[in-house]
matplotlib code that plots the C-alpha trace (Angstrom):
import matplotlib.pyplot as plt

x = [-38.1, -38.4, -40.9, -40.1, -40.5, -42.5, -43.9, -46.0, -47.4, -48.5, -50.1, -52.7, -53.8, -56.2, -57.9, -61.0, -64.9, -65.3, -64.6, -62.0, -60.0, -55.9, -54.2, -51.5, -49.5, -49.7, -48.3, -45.7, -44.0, -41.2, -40.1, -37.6, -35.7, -35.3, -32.8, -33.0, -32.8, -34.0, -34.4, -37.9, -36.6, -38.6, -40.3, -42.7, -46.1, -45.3, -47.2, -44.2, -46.4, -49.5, -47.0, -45.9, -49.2, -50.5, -47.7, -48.2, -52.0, -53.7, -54.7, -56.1, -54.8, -57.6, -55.5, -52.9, -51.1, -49.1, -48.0, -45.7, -44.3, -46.4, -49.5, -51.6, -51.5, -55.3, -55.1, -51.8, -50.1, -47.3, -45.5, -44.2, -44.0, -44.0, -42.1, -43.3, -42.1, -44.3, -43.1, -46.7, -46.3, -49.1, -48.5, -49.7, -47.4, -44.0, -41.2, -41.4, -45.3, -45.5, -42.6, -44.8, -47.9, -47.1, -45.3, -48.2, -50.4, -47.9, -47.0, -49.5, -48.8, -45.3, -45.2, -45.3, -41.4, -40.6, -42.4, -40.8, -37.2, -38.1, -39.0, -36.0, -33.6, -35.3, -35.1, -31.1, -31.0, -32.0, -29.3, -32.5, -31.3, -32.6, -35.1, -37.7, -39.7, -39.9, -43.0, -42.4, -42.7, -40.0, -37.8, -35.8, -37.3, -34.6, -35.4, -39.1, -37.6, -35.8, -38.9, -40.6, -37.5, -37.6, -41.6, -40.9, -38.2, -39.7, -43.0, -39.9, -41.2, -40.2, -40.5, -39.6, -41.3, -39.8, -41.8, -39.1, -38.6, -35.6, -37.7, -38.6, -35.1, -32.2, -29.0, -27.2, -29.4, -30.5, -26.9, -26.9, -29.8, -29.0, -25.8, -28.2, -30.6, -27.8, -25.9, -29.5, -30.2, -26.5, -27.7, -31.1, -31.2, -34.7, -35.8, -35.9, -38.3, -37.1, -39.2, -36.9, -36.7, -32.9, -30.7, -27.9, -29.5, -30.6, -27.2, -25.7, -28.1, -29.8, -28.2, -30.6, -32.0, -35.1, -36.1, -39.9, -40.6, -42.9, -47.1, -49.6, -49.3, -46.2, -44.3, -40.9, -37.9, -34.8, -33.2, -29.8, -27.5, -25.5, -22.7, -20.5, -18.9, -20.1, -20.1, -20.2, -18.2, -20.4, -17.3, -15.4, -18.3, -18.7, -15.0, -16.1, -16.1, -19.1, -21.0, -20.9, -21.4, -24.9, -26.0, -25.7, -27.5, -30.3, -30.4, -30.3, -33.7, -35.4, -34.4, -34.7, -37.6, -39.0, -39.5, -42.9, -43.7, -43.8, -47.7, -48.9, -49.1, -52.2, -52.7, -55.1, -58.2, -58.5, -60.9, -63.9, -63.3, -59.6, -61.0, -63.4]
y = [61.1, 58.8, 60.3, 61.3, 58.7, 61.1, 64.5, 67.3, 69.9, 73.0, 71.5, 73.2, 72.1, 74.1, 72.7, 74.3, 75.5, 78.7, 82.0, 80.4, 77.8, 78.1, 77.5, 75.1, 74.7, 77.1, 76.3, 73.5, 71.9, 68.6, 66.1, 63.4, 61.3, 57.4, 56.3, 59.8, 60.8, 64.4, 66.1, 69.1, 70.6, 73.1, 74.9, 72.9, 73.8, 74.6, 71.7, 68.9, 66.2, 67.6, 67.4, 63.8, 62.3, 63.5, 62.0, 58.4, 59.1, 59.5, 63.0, 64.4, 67.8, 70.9, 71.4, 70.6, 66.4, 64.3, 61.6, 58.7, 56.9, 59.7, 57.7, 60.2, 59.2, 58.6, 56.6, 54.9, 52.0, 49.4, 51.0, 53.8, 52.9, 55.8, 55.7, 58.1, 60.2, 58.0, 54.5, 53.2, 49.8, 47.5, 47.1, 44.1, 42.6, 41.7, 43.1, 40.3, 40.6, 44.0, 43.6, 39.8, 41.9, 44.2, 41.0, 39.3, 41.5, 43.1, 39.3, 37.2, 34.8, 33.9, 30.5, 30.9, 29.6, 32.5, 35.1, 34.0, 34.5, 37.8, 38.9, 38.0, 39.8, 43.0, 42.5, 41.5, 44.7, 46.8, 45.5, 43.8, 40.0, 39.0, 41.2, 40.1, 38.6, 41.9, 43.9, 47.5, 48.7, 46.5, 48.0, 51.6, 54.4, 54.0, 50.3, 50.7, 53.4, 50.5, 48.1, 50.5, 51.1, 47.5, 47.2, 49.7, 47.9, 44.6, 45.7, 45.9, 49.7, 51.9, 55.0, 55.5, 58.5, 59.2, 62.0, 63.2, 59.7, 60.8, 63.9, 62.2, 60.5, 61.8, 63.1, 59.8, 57.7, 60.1, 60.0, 56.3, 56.2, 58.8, 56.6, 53.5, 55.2, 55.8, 52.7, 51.2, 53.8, 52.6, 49.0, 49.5, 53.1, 53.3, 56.7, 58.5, 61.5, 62.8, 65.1, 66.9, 70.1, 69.7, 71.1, 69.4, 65.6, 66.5, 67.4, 64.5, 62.5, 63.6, 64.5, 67.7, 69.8, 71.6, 73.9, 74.7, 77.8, 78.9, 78.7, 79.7, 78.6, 77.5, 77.0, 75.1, 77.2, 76.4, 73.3, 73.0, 70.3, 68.4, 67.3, 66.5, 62.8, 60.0, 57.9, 61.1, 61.1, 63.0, 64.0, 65.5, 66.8, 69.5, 70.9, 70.4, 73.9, 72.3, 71.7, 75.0, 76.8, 74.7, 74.7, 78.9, 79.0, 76.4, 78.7, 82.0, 81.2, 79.8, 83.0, 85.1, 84.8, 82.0, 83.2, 83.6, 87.5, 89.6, 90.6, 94.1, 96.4, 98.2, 101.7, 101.1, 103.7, 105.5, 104.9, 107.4, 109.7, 111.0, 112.0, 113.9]
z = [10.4, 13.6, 16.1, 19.2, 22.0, 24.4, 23.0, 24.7, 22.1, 23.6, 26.8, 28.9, 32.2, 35.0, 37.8, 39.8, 38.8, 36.4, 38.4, 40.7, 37.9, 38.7, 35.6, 36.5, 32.6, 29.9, 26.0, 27.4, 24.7, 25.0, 22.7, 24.6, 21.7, 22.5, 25.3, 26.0, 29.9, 30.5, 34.0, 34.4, 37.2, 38.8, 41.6, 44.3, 43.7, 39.7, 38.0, 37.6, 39.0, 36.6, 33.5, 34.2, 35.8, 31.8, 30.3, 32.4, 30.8, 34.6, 33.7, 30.0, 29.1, 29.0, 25.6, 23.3, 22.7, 24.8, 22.5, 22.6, 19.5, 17.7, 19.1, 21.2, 24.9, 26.0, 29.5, 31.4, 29.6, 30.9, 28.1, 30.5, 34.1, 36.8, 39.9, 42.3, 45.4, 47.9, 47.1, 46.2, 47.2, 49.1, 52.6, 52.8, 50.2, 51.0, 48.5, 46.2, 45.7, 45.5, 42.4, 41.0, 41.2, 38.3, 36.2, 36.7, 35.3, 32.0, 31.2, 32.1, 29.6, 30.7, 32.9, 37.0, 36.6, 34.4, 36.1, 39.7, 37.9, 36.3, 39.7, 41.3, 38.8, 39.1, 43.0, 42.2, 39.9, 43.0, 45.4, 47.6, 47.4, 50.3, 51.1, 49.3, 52.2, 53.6, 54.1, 53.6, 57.1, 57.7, 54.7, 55.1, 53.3, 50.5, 50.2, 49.6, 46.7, 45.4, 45.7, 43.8, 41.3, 40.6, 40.4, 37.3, 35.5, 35.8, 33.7, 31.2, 30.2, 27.1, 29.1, 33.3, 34.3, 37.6, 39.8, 42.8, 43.7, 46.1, 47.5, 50.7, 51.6, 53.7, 52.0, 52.3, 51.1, 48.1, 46.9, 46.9, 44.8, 42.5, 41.7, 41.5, 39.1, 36.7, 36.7, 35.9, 33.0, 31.8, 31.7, 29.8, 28.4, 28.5, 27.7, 31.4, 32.1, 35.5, 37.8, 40.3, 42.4, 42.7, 39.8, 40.5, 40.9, 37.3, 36.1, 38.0, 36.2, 33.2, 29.5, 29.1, 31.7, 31.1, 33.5, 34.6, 35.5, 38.5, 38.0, 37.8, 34.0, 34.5, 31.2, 30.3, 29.8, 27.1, 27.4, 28.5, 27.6, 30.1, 27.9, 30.7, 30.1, 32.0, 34.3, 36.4, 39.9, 42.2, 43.8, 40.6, 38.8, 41.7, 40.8, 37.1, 35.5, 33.0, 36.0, 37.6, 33.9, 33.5, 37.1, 36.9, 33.7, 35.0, 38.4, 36.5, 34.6, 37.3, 39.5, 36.7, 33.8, 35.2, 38.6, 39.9, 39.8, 42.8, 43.2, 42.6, 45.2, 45.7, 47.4, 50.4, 50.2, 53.1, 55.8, 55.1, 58.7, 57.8, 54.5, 56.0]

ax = plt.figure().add_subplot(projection="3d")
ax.plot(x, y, z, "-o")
ax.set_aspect("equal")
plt.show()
């Protein structure tokens, strides 16, 4: 039987000294099948950007594996490329270099001619011809997303962890982007782990949703197929009866058993004169 591409087994992660730790997962368990592109969607604050910072290998888990290929995942590899909410990219670097810096480093044995090319597609791919002698200050906040988009695809990665990369845009250019990411994920099918806090970005996008449910030791919920057909019309899908089945299933566990629990009232004691 083929391994999964990317596998969590019964991950643990808590952060803090002895006496004061917060336990941020508890027993989270994934498997994501190749060309596979699955959606966490879950509450801010719940650990989504703990699980996928130990899947890109920046953080070890207190317990349990987080394996790719079957191979345990021990540091951060070009093999899986994150993408994350702040763009990331130099300052100093125009779009281009930002994009070269990460070719130059995964394929450093490919000629300067090659490289330059392989650059300039993934800047194509991203709709940014002719912005590559921009800086990012001088780019829009959704065309530093796509710098950082194309950065990504150009280390030519088997996984694209994505962590909220449209949290910090407006409405408009969101939309674009969401349409951008899947036309891109239609090219390639690389295997797609996205990190979102919107449910219906990850049925717009994703082919499973699996929900994550409010911390401390946060833990994944079921998984929900989205077996509506694609290319999906943003536009249709909201009329789509599919659509409005998952999203109130997706909605109903997250508002339901994976809500974060009211905290326990205590009786106050009273003060020691009107008990006198």
């Amino acid at each position: 039987m083929t391994p999964a591409r990317l596998e969590l087994r019964r991950i643990a992660k808590g952060y803090g000294p002895e006496g004061r730790r917060v336990e941020v997962l508890r027993d989270v368990s994934l498997s994501v099948r190749q060309g596979e592109f699955v959606a966490v969607v879950g509450y801010s604050g719940s650990g989504k950007t703990t699980l996928v910072s130990i899947l890109a290998g920046l953080l070890a888990p207190d317990a349990g594996l987080a394996l790719m290929d079957g191979c345990a995942i021990v540091g951060p590899g070009p093999e899986r490329a994150v993408v994350f909410q702040d763009y990331s990219l130099l300052p100093w670097m125009s779009a281009r270099e930002n994009v070269a810096l990460a070719v130059d480093q995964v394929f450093p044995g490919w000629s300067r001619t090659r490289r330059r090319e392989h650059v300039e597609r993934h800047l194509s791919k991203v709709r940014l011809d002719g912005a590559g002698d921009k800086r990012p200050h001088e780019l829009s906040g959704g065309m530093r997303q796509r710098v950082a988009v194309a950065r990504a695809l150009a280390m030519d990665p088997r996984v694209l962890l994505l962590d909220e990369p449209l949290g910090a845009l407006d409405a408009l250019t969101r939309a674009s982007l969401q349409d951008e990411i899947e036309r891109l994920w239609e090219e390639d099918r690389k295997t797609v782990l996205l990190i979102t806090n919107d449910v219906d970005e990850g049925i717009l996008l994703a082919d499973r949703i699996v929900p994550l449910g409010a911390g401390p030791g946060a833990t994944l919920g079921p998984s929900f197929e989205v077996d509506i057909p694609r290319p999906r019309d943003r536009k249709a899908v909201n009329h789509d009866p599919r659509f409005k089945e998952i999203r109130k299933a997706v909605l109903g566990y997250l508002l339901g058993p994976g809500r974060r629990p009211a905290p326990a009232t205590r009786s106050v004691p009273e003060p020691e004169e009107a008990r006198a």
